[in-house]
N, CA and C of each residue as an Amber inpcrd file, in Angstrom:
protein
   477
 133.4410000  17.7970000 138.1740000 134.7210000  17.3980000 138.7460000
 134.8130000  15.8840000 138.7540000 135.8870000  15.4400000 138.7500000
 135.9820000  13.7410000 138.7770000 136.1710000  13.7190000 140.1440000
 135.6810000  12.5750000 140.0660000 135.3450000  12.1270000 141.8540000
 136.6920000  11.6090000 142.6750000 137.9590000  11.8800000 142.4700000
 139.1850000  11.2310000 143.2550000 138.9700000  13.0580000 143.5250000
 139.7100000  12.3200000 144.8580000 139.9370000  13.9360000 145.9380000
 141.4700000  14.0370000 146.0770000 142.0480000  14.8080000 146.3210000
 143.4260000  14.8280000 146.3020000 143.8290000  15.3590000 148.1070000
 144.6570000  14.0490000 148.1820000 144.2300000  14.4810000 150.3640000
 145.4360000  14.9620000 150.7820000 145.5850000  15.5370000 151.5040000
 146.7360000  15.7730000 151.9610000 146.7580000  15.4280000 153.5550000
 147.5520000  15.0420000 154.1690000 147.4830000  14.4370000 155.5630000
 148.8950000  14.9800000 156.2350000 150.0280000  14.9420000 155.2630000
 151.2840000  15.5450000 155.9720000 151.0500000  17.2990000 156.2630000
 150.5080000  17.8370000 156.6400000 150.0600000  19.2100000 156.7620000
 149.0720000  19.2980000 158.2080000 149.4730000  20.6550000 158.4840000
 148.0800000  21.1880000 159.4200000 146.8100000  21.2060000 159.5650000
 145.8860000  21.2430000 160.4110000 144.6390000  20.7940000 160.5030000
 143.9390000  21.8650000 159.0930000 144.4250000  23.2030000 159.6860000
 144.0690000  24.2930000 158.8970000 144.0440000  24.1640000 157.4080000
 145.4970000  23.7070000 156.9520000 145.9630000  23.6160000 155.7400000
 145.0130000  22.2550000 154.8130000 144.8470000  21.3890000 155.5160000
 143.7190000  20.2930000 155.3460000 142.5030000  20.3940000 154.9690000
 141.7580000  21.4880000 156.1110000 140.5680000  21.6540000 155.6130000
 140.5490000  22.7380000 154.0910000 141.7810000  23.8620000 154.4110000
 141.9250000  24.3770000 152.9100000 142.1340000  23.8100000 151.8570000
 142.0530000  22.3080000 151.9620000 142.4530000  21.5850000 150.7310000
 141.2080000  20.8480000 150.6120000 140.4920000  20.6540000 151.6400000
 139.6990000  19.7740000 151.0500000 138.0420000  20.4330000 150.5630000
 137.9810000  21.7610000 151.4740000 136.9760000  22.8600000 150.7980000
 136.9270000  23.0410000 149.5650000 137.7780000  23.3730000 149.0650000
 137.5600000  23.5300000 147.4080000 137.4900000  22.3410000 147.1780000
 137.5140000  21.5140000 147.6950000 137.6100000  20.0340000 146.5260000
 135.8820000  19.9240000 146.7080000 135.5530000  20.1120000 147.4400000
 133.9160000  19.7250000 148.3470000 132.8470000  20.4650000 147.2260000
 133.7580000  21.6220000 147.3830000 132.5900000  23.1570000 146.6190000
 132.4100000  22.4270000 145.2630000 133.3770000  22.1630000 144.4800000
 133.4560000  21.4180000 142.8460000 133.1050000  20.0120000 143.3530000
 132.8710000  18.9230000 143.9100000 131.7640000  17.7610000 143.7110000
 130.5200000  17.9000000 144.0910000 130.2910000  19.2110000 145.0330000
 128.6310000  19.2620000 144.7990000 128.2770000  20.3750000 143.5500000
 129.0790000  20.9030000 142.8470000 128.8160000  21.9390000 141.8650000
 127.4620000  21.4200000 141.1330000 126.2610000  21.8930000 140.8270000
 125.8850000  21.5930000 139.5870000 124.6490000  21.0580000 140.0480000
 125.1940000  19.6910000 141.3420000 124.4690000  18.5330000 141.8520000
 123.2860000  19.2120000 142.7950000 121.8770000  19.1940000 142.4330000
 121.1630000  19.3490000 142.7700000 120.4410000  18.1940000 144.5560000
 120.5250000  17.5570000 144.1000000 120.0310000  16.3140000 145.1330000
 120.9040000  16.2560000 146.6750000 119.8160000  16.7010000 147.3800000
 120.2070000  17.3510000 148.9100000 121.5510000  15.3650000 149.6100000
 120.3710000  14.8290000 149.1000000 120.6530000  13.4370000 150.0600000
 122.7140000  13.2200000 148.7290000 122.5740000  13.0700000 148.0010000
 123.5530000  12.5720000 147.0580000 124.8550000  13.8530000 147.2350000
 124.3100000  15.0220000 147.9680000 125.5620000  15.9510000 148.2900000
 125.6800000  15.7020000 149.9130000 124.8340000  15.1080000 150.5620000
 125.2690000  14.9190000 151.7960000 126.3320000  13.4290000 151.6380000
 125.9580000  12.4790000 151.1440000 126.9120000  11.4780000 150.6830000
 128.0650000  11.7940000 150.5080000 128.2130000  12.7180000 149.3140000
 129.7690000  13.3480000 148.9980000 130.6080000  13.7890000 150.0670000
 129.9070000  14.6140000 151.0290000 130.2090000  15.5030000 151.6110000
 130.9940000  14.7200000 152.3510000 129.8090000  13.5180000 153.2590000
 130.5310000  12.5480000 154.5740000 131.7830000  11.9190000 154.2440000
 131.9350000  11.1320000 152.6720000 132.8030000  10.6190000 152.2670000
 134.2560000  11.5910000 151.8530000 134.0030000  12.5490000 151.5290000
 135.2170000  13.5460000 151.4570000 135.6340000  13.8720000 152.7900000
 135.3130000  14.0520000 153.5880000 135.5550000  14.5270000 155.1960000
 136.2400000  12.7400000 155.6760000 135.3480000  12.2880000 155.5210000
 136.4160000  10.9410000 155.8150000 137.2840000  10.5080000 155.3590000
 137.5130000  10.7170000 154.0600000 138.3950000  10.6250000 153.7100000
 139.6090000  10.8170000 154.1150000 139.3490000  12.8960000 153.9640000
 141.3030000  13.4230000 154.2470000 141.1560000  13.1030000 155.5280000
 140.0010000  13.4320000 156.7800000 140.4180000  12.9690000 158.0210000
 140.5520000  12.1680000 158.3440000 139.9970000  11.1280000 158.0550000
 140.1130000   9.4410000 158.9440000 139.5060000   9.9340000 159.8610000
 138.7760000  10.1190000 160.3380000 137.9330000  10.4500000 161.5800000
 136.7600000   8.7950000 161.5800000 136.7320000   8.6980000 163.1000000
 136.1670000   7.3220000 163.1430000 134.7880000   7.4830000 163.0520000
 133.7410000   8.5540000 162.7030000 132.5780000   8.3090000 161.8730000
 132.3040000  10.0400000 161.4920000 131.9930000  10.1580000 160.5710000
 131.4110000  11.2920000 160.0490000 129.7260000  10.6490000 159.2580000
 128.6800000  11.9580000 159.4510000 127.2550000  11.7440000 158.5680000
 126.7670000  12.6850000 159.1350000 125.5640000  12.4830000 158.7180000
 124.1670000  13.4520000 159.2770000 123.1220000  12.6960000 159.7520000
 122.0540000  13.5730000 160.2430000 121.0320000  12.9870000 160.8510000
 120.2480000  14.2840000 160.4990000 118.8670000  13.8820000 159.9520000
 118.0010000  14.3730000 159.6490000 116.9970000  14.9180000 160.0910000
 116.2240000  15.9110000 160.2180000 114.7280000  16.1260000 161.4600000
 113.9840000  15.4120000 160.3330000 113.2780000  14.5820000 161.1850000
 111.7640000  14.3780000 160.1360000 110.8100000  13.5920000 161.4100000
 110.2210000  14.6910000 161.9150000 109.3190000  14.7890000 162.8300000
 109.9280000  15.1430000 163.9350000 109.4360000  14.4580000 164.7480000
 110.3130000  14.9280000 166.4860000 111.6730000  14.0910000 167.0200000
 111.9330000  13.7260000 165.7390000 113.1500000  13.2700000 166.0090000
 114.2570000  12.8400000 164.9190000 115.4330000  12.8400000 165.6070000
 116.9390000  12.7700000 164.0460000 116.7970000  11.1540000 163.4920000
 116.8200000  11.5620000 162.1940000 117.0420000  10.0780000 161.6180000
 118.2480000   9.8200000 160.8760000 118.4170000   9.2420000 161.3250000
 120.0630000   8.7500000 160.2010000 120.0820000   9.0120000 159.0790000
 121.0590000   9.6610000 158.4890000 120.9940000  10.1200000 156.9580000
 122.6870000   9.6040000 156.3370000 123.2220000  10.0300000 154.9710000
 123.9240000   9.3380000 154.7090000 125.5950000   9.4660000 155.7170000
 126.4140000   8.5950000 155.6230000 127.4090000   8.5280000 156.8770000
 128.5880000   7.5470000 156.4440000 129.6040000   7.5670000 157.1190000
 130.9340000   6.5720000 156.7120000 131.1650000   6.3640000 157.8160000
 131.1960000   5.4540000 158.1400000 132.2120000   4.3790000 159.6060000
 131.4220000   3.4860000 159.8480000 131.1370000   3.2420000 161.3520000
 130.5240000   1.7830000 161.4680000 128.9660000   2.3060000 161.5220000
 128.3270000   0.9450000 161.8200000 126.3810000   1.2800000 162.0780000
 126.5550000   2.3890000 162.9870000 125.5680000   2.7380000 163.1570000
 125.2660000   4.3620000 163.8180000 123.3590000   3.5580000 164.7650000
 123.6010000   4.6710000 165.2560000 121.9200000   4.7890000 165.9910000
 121.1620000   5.3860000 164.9720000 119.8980000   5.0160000 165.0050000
 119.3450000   5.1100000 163.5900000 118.4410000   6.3780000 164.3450000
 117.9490000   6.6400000 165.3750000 116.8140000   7.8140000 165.2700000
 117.2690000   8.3570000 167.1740000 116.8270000   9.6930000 167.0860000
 117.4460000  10.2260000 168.4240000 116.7080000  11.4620000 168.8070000
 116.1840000  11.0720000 169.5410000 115.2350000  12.5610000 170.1150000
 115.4310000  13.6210000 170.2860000 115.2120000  15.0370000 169.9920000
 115.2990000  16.0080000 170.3120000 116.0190000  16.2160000 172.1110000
 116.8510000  16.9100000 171.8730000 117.7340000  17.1790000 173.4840000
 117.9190000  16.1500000 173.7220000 118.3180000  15.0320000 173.3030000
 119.0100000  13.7470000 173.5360000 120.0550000  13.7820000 173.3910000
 121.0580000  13.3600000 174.0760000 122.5820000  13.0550000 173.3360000
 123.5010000  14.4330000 172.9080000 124.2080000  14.4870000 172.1980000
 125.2360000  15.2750000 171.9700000 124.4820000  16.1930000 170.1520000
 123.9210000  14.8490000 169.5870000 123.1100000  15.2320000 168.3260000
 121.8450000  15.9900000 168.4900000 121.1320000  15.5090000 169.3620000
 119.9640000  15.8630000 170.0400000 120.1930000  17.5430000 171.0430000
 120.7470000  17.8260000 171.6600000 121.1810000  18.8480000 172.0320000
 121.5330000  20.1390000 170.8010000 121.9570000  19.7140000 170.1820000
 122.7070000  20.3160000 168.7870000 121.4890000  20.8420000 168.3870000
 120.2280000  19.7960000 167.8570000 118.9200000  20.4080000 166.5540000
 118.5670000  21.1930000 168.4230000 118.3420000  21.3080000 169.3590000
 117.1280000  21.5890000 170.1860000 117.8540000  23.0890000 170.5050000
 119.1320000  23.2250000 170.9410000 119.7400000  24.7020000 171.1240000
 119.9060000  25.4420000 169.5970000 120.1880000  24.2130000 168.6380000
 120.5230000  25.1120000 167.0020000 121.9500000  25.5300000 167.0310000
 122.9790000  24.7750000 168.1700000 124.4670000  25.5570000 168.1410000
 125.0350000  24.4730000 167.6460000 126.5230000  24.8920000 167.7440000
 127.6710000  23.7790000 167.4820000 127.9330000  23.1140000 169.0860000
 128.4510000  22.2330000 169.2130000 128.7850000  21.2130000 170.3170000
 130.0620000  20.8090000 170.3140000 130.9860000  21.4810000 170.6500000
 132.1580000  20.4800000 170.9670000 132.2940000  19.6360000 172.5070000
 132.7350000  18.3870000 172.4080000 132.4860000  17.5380000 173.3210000
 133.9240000  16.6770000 173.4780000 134.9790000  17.4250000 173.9180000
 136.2820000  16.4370000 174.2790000 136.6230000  15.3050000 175.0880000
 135.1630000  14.7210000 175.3480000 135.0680000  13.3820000 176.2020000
 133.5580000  13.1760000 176.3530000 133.3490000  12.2500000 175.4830000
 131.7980000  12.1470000 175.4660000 131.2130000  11.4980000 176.7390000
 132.3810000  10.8390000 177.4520000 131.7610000  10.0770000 178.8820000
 131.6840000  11.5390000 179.9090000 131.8540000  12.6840000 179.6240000
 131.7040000  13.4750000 180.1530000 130.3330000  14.4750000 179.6470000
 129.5430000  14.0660000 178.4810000 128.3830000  14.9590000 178.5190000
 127.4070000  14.6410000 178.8170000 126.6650000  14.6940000 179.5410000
 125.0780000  14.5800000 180.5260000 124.4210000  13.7210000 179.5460000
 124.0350000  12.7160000 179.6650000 123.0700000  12.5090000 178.9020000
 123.5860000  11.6270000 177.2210000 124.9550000  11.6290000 176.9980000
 125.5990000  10.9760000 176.1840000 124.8960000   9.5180000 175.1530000
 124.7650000   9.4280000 174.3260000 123.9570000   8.2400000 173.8840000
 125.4700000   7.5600000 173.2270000 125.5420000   6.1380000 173.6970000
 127.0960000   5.4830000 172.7500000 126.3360000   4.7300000 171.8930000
 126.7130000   5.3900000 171.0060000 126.3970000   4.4160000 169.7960000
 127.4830000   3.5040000 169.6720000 128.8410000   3.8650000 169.6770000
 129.9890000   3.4790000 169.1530000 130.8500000   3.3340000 170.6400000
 131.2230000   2.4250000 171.1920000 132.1480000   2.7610000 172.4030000
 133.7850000   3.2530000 171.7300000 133.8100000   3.2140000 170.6890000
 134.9120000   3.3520000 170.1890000 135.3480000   5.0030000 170.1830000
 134.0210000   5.5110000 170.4630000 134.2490000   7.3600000 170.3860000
 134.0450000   7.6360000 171.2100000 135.2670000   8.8240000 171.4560000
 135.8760000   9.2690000 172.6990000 135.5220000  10.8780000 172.7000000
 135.7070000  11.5220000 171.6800000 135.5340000  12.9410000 171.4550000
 134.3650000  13.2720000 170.2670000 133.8150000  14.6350000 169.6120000
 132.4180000  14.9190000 169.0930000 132.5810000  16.0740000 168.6630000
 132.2820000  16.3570000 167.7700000 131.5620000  17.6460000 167.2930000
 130.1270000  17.2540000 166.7130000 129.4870000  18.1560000 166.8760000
 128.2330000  18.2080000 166.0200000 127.5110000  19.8700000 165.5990000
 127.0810000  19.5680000 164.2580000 127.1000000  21.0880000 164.0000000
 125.6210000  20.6790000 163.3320000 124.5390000  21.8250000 163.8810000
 123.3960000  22.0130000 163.0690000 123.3870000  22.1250000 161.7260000
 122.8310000  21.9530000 160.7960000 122.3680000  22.4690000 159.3440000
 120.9980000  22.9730000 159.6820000 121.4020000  24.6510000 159.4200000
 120.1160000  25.5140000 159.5200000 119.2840000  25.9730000 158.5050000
 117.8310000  25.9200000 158.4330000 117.8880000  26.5700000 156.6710000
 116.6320000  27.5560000 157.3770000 116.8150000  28.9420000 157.0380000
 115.3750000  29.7850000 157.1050000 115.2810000  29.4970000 158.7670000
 116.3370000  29.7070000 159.6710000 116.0160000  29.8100000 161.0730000
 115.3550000  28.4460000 161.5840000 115.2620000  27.1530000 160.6360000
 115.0410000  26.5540000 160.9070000 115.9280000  24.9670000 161.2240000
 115.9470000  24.3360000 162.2650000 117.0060000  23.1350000 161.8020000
 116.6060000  21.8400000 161.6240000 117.4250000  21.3610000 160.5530000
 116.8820000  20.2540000 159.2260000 117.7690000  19.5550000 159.3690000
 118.7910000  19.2980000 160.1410000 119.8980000  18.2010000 160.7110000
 120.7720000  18.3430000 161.7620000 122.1530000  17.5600000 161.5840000
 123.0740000  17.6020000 162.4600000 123.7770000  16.9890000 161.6950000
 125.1900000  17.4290000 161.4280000 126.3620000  17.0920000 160.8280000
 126.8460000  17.1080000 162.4150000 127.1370000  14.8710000 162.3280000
 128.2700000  14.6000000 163.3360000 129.3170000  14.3940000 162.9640000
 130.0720000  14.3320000 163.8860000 131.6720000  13.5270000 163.0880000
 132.0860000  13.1940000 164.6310000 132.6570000  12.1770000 164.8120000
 133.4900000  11.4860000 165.8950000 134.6280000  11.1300000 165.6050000
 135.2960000  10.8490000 166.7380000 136.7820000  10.1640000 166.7630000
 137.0790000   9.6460000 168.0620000 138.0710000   8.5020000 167.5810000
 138.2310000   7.6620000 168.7850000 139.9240000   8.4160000 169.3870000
 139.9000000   9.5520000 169.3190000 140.6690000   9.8120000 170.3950000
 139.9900000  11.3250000 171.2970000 140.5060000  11.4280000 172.3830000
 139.9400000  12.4360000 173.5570000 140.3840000  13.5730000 172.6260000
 139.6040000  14.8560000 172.9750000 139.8140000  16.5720000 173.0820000
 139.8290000  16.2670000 171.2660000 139.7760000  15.9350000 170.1090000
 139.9660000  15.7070000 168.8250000 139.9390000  17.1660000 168.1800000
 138.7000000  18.1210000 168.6680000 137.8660000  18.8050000 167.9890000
 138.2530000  20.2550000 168.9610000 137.6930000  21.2940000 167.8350000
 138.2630000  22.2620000 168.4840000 137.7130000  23.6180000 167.3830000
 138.0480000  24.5100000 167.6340000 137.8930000  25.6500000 167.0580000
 137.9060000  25.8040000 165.5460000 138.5090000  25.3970000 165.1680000
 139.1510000  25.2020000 163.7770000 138.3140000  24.6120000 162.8480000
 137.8870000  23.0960000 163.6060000 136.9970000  22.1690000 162.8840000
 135.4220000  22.8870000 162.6590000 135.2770000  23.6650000 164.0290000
 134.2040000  24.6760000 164.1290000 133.9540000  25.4330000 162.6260000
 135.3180000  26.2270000 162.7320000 135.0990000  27.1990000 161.7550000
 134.7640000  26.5330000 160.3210000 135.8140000  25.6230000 159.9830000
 136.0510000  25.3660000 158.6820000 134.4800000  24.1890000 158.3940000
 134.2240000  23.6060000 159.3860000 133.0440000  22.4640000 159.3460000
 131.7810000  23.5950000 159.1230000 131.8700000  24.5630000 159.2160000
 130.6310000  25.5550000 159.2540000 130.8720000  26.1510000 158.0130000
 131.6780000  25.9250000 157.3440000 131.6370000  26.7460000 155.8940000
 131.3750000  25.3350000 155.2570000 131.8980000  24.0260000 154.8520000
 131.2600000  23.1300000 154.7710000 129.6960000  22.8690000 154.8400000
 129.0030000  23.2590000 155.7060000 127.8090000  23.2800000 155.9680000
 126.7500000  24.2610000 154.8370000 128.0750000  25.3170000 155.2530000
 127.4170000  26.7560000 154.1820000 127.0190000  26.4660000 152.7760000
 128.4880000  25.8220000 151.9560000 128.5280000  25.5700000 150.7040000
 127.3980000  24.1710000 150.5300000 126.8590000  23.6540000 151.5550000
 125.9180000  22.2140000 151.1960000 124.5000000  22.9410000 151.5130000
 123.9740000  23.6300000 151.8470000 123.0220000  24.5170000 152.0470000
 122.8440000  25.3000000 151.2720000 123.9570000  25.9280000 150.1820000
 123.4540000  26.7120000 149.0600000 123.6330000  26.1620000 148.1560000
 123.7060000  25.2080000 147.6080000 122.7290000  24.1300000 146.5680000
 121.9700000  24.6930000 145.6010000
């Protein structure tokens, strides 16, 4: 696939992520290299959303390390049950967080983010990251992003 994405922004959240899934599935087609489809991935998601940071974070040992990402610097490493990311690898669930000054334990990387999702990447019952994404406005995230961010996940996991 050639690498321009075709975005659509005048449309529904729904209709959005249906546009930008297939675009996702055909730039990792083929592409073997875990780190160079997580790249794609962050940068396509930022793209159609504008969301004020999307990336991953990696397990490699007892704690998340920054992996590839779009927006500003990030926290580079984060402990297990730490934070909103940290919670995510230690339960293995999704996290929605509609006011991050409201979750226990919150790490700001960014004062600029207000709301959170974070979704495990599981492989073999085991978890091998955290796909975050933030935004600087309250409640952002929701069901939807759930669903469709988890098939995202799916198609970068079967590689």
């Amino acid at each position: 696939m050639a690498e321009d994405l075709i975005i659509t922004r005048n449309s529904t959240k729904e209709e959005q992520y249906q546009s930008i899934i297939p675009q996702i599935e055909a730039l990792l087609y083929g592409e073997t290299d875990f780190i160079a489809n997580l790249a794609n991935v962050a940068a396509a998601l930022k793209e159609q959303f504008n969301w004020f940071w999307v990336g991953f974070y990696l397990v490699k040992q007892d704690e998340l390390v920054l992996g590839p990402f779009q927006g500003p610097v990030a926290c580079t490493r984060i402990k297990k049950g730490k934070g909103v990311c940290g919670t995510s690898w230690a339960e293995a669930k999704t996290i929605i967080v509609p006011d991050v000054e409201e979750f226990p334990g919150h790490i700001a990387c960014a004062s600029a983010s207000k709301s959170e999702i974070v979704l495990p990447l599981i492989v073999n019952g085991e978890v091998i990251g955290v796909l975050d994404v933030d935004s600087e406005v309250l409640d952002k995230f929701d069901n939807t992003d759930q669903v469709y961010l988890e098939q995202v996940i799916a198609i970068l996991l079967n590689r």
